[in-house]
N, C-alpha and C positions, 0 to 999 in steps of 0.2 A: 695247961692245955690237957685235955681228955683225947688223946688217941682210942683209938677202938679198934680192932681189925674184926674185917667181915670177912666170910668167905668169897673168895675169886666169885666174881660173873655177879655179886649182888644188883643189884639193880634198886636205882634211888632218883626220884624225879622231881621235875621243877617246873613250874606255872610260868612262863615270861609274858612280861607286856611285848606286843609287836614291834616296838621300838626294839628290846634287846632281843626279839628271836631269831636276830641273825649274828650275833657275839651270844651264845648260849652257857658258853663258859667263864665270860668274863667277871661276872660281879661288878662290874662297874657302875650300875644302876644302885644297889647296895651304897656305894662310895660315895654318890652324890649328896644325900643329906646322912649317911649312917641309917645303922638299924639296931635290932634289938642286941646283937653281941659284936657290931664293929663301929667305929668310930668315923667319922665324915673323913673322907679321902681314904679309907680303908677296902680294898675293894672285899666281898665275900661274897660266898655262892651256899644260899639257903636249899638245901635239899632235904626231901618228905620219905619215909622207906614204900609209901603207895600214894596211888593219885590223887584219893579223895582225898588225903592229909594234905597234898599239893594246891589243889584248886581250892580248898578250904583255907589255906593258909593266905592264897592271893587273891580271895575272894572280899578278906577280912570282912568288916559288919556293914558293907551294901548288902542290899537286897536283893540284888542280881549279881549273874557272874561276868564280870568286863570280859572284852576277848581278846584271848589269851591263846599261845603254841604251848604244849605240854610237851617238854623234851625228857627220854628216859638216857642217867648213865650208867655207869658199870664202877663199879668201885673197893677197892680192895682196904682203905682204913682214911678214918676222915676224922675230926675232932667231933664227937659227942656231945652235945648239948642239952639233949631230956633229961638232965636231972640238975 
């Protein structure tokens, strides 16, 4: 596991389908089939350090962007995944 600490107040967001954008922190959408770094029944929470990385992320390779609630959080050290 890649700990990282950011400075207090950072700010890191995330694209939800309508279904989860009212559990915005749960991961639990993540846990249903797994994803690129958790296992099925694992729950995780993918977050972007800016929006467009966010809505590009949940956009994946449709040609439109489905509709989506963009929630911003506040974060002080999370596990690191870019490398």
């Amino acid at each position: 596991m890649i700990l990282k600490d950011f400075p207090a107040g950072t700010l890191v967001y995330r694209a939800h389908t309508p279904e989860w954008a009212t559990r915005p922190t749960s991961g639990a959408g993540a846990a249903l089939k797994g994803g690129r770094f958790n296992r099925e029944r694992v729950e995780a929470l993918y977050l972007a350090l800016d929006e467009v990385t966010a809505l590009r992320e949940y956009q994946q390779t449709s040609p439109f962007l489905p509709p989506c609630t963009i929630c911003s959080y506040t974060l002080e050290n999370l596990v690191d995944l870019r490398r």
